[in-house]
C-alpha positions in Angstrom: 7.0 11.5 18.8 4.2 13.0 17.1 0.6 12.0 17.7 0.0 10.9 14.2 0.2 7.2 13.6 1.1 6.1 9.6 -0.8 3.0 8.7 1.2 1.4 6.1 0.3 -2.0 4.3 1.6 -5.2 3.1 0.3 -7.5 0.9 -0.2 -9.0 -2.2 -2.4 -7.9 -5.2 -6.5 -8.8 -3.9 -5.1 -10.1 -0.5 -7.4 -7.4 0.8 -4.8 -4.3 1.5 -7.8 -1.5 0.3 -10.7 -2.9 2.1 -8.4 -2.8 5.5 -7.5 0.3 4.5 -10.8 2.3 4.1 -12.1 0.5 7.9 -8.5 1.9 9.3 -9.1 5.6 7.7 -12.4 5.4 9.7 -11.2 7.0 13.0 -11.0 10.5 13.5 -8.2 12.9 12.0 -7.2 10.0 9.4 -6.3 10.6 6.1 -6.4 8.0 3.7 -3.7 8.1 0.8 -4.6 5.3 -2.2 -1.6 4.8 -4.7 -3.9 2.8 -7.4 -6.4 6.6 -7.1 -3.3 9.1 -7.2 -1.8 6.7 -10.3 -5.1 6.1 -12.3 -5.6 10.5 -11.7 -1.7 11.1 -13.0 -1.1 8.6 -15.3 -3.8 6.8 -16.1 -2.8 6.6 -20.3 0.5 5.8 -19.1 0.0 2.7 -17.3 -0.2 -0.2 -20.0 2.7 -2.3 -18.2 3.9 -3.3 -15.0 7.4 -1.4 -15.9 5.4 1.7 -16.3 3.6 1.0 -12.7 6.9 1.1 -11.4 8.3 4.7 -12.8 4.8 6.0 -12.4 5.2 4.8 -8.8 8.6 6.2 -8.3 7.7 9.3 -9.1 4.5 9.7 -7.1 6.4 8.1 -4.1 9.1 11.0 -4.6 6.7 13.9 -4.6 4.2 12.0 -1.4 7.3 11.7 1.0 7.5 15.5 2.1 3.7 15.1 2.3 3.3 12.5 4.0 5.6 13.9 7.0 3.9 16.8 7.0 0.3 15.0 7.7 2.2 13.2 10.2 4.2 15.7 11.8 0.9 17.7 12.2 -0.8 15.4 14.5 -2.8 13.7 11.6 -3.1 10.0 11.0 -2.2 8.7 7.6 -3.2 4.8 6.0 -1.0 4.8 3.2 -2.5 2.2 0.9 0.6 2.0 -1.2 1.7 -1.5 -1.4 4.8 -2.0 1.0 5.7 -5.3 -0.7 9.4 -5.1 -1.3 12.1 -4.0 0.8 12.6 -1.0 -0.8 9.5 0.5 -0.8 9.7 -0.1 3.1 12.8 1.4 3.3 10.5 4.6 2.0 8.0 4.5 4.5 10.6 3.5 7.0 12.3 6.8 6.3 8.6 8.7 6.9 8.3 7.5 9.8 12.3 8.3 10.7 11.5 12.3 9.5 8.0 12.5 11.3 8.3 10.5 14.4 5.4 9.1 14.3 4.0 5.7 15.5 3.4 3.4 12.9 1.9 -0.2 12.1 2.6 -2.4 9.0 -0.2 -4.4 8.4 0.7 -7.3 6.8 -1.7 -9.2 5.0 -0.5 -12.9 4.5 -3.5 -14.5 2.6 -2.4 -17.4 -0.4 -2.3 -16.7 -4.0 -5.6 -19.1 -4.9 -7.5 -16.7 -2.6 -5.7 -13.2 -4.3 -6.7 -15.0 -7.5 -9.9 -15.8 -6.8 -10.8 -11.8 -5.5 -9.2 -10.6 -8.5 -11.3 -12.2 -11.1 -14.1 -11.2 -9.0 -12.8 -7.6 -9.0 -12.3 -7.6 -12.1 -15.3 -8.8 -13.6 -17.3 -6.5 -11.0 -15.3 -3.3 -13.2 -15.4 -1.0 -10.4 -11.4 -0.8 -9.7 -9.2 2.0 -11.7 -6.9 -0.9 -13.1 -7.6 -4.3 -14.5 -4.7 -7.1 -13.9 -4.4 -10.0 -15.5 -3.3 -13.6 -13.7 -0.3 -13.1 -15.7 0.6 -9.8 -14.4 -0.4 -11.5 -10.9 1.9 -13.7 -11.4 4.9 -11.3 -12.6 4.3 -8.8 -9.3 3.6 -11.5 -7.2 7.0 -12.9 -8.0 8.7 -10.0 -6.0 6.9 -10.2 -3.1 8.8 -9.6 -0.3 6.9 -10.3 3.8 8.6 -7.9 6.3 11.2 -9.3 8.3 12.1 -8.9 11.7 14.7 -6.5 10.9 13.4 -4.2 8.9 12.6 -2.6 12.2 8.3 -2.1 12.0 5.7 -2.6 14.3 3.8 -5.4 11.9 -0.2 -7.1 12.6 -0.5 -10.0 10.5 -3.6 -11.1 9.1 -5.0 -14.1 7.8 -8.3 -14.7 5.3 -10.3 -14.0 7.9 -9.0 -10.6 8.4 
């Protein structure tokens, strides 16, 4: 076991998975890794759908794993704020934390869609974000939101609204 521990969230869009994530990248020898930076950096042009979110996110997933174990395996703490919202992508991080041996959490962040809704709009009208989302492109990734189960084998904190 390595002394790193790999912060990994869950959540739906607005439900508060980057604010959690910059207090949790606070303590010492912490890196934080943001998906919505790395994409808006690489393929910022390229993201005018959700289907190209989800190649643009394959591929930055594929070239972050040996990364990411690497951090870990050094000692370092990572807060991966990468949504791990389906299955699959936990099966990723799972596999990080296989090749590493690190510690890990999944915070889970089980706040209702009225809420998510409500902090999106005000995101978005506040402009500071790299992507804008529309309620109907809530709606459409919401739809595949998955909460970790049991047996998916993580170490998972839930939290509410309150945080």
């Amino acid at each position: 076991m390595t002394d790193g521990h790999f912060h990994i969230l869950a959540g739906k869009i607005a439900s508060g998975k980057s604010t959690l994530a910059s207090r949790l990248a606070a303590d010492k020898a912490t890196v934080l890794i943001s998906e919505d930076e790395w994409l808006a950096a690489l393929y910022g042009p390229e993201m005018a759908s959700i289907k190209d979110y989800v190649r643009c996110s394959a591929r930055l997933r594929t070239v972050m794993e040996a990364h990411l174990v690497a951090l870990l395996g050094a000692g370092l703490s990572v807060v991966l704020d990468f949504p791990a919202n389906t299955p699959e992508t936990r099966r990723w991080m799972k596999r990080v934390i296989d090749e590493s041996g690190c510690n890990h959490t999944l915070h889970y962040l089980n706040v209702p869609d009225d809420v998510c809704r409500t902090r999106l709009q005000e995101r978005n009208a506040a402009g500071g974000h790299q992507f804008t989302v529309t309620d109907e492109q809530f709606e459409a990734i919401s739809r595949h939101f998955m909460p970790p189960s049991a047996d998916e084998g993580f170490e998972v904190r839930e939290y509410g609204v309150e945080g």
